[in-house]
N, C-alpha and C positions, 0 to 999 in steps of 0.2 A: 617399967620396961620402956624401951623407947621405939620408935615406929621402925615398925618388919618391913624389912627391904620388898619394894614393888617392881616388878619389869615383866612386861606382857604387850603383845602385839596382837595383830589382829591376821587371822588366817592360821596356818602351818607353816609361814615362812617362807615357801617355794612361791615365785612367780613365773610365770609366762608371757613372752612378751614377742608378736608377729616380728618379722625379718623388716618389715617399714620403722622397728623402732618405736617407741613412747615412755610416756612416765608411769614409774613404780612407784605409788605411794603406802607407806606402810606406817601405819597408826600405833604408838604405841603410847603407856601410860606407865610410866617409871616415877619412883622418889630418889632415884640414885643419877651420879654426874655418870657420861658414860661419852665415850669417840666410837666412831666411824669406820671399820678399816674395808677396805677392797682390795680384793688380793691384784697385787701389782699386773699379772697378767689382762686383767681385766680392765685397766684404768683407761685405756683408752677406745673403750666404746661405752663405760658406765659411770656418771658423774653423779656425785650428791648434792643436789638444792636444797639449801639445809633452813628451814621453816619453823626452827623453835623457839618459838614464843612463850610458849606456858608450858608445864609440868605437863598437859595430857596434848604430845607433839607427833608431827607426822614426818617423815622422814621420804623426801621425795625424789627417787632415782630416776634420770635422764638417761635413757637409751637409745644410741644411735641406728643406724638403719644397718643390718647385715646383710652385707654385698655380695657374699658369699653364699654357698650351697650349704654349709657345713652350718649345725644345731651347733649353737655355742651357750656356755657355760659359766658363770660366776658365783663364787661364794662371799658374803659381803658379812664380817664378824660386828659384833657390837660387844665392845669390851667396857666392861667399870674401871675405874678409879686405880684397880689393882693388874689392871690387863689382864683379868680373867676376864673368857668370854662368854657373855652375858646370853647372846642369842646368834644365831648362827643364822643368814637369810639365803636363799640360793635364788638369783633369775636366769633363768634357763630362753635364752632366744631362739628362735628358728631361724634356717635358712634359711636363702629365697629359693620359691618355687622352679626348676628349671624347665628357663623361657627360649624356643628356637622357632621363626616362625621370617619364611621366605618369601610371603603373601601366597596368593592362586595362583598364579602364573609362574610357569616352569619352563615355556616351550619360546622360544623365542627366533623369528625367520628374518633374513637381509636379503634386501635385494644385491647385485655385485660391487657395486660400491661400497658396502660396507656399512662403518657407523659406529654407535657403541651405544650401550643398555646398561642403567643402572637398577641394581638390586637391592632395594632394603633390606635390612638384616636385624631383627630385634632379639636379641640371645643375651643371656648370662651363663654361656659355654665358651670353650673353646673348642673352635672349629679349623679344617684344614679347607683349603678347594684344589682339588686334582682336575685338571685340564689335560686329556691324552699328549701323547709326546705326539702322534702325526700329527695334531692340530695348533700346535703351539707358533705354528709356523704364522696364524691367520689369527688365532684366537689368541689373546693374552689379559691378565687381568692387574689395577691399577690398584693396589691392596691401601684402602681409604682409612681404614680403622682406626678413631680416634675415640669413641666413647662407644659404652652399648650399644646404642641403634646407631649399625653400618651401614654403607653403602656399599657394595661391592659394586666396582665398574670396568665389566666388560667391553675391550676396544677389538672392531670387527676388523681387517685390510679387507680391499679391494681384494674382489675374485676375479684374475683375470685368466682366467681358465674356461674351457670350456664348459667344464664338468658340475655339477650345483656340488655342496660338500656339508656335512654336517656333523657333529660330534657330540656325546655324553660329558657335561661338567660334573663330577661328584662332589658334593661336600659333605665330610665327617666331620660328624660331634664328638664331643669329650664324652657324651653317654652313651655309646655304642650305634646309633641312627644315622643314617647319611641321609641324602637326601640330591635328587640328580637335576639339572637343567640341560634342554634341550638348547642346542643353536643349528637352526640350518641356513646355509646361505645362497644363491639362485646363480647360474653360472652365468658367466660374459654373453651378453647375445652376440651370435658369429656376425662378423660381416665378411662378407665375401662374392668380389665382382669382378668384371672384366668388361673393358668396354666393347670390346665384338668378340662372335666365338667363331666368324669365320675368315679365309683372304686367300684369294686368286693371286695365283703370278701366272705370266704367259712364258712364253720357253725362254726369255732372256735373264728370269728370276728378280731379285729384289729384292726390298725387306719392308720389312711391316714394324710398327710399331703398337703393342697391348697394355696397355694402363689395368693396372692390378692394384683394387682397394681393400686391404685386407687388414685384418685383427688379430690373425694369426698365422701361425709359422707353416709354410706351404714346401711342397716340394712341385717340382713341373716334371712332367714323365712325356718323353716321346716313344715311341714304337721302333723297336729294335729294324724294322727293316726301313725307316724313317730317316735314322739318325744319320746315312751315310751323305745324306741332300739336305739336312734342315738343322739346323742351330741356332740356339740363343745367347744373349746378352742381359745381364740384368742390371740395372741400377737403381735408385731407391732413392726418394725423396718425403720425409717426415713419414705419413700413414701411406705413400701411394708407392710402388714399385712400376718401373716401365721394363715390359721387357722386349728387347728389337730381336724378331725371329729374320733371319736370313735364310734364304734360299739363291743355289748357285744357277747359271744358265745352262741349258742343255740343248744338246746338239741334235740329239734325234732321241728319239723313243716313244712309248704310250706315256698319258696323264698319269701323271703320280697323288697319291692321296696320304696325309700323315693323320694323325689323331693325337692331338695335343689333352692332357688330364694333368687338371691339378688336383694334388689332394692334399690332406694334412697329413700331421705326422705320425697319425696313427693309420694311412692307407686310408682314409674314408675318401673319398669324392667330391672335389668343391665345385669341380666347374669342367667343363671338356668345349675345346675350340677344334674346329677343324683346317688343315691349311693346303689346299690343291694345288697343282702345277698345272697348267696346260701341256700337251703334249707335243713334237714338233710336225705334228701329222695335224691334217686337218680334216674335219667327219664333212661328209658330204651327204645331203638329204635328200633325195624325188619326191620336187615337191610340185604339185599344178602350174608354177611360174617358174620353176626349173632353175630357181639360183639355190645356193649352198646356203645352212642355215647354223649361226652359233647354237650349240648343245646350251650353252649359258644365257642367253637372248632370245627365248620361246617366249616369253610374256609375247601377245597379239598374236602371234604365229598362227594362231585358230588349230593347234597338232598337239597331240601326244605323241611324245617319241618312245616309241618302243624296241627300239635297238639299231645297233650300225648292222648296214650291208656290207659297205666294203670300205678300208681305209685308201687312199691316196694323199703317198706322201709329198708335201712340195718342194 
């Protein structure tokens, strides 16, 4: 009789092999000629390094790395002579583990100038990032993604508002998980001046000129019983605004008083100037040297004036 066909391996055939990939050796001890086959689906992550040298040969499969989530699958035939198959081998890969990880920090604050912040991104997901629609106007993001570990880079504008503003970034995973970042950003500090908040006219009138350094949008409000003797002019140079208040002359009457308010455009209150007439009358005082004293020119006086006795007009 002549020698009984031999083919035998080593294990049950099945391997397993991590999602990083490696080599599957498999030992076997045959007297028979025998090929190779991989099922064509599989050829392109499973190669055979074919090591036979002698009759008791190892058979050494090359596994690439699965990039994938998904447990992948190969059956790899060993056929004789006659394409019967000899032995049937299965390696069975894993997926990779899934990895999302946006570091500790979530919360991130700008001063009003802005700026921009980038976010590492180490994932083998797929993820969206939802930025609110109000916020889109300040916040916007610069979608970098070229390899697994991202960068997401958020660009802050200029806050030139009064207001600080802050918003919710979501980002969803492919595996049901989101995950939120903060941004708050600090509002414009106000400036807001005037170079005098007060001005005299005597009964012939005149006009004044007020320098306005402001940063934001102002309205100027006079006093309805004001407005029939006092107006403005405004003009505007880069940050400063000049406004020239006029006042007409008058012919007789008591001192007139206005109340000049600026505020912003939501009514708050930036600043309040006062602007007086003199009267065409003149206050007369009894004073120990018996001259007439300005109501406006008491500095030295050595008096407190505590009210008119009697008007005399001239």
């Amino acid at each position: 009789a002549g020698e009984q066909p031999t083919f035998t391996i080593n294990g049950n055939g099945e391997y397993s092999v991590v999602a990083k990939g490696g080599n599957v050796s498999v030992k076997l001890e045959t007297n028979l000629a025998y090929d190779v086959e991989i099922q064509e689906s599989a050829k392109s992550w499973i190669t055979l390094s074919n090591t036979r040298a002698v009759r008791a040969e190892t058979l050494t499969f090359v596994v690439a790395a699965n990039q994938t989530l998904e447990e992948r699958k190969a059956n790899i035939n060993i056929l004789g002579e006659d394409k019967n198959v000899l032995k049937t081998i299965v390696i069975v890969q894993q997926g990779e583990a899934e990895t999302f990880d946006l570091g500790q920090k979530t919360s991130f604050s700008f001063d009003e100038k802005g700026g921009e912040v980038k976010i590492k991104v180490s994932t083998n997901l797929e993820y969206t990032v939802d930025i609110p629609t109000d916020a889109q106007a300040w916040l916007s993001l610069a979608d970098t993604r070229a390899v697994r570990t991202e960068t997401l880079v958020f660009t802050i504008l200029p806050n030139n508002t009064l207001f600080e503003r802050e918003t919710l970034v979501t980002i969803s995973v492919s595996n049901g998980k989101q995950y939120t970042l903060k941004f708050t950003q600090k509002a414009m500090p106000l400036i807001f001046t005037i170079d005098k908040d007060f001005a005299l006219f005597d009964k012939n009138g005149g006009s004044v000129e007020v320098v306005v350094t402001s940063n934001v949008e102002y309205d100027v409000l006079i006093d309805d019983a004001a407005k029939a003797w006092l107006s403005y002019v405004k003009t505007s140079e880069d940050e400063t605004d000049k406004l020239l208040f006029s006042v007409p002359a008058m012919s007789e009457g008591s001192i007139r008083i206005a109340e000049v308010e600026f505020v912003d455009m939501t009514g708050n209150n930036l600043a309040k100037m006062n602007i007086e007439q003199n009267s065409s009358y003149m206050v007369a005082y009894t004073t120990n040297d018996g001259k007439p004293v300005d109501i406006y020119k008491t500095e030295g006086f050595g008096a407190t004036y505590l009210g008119n006795k009697q008007w005399l007009q001239v």
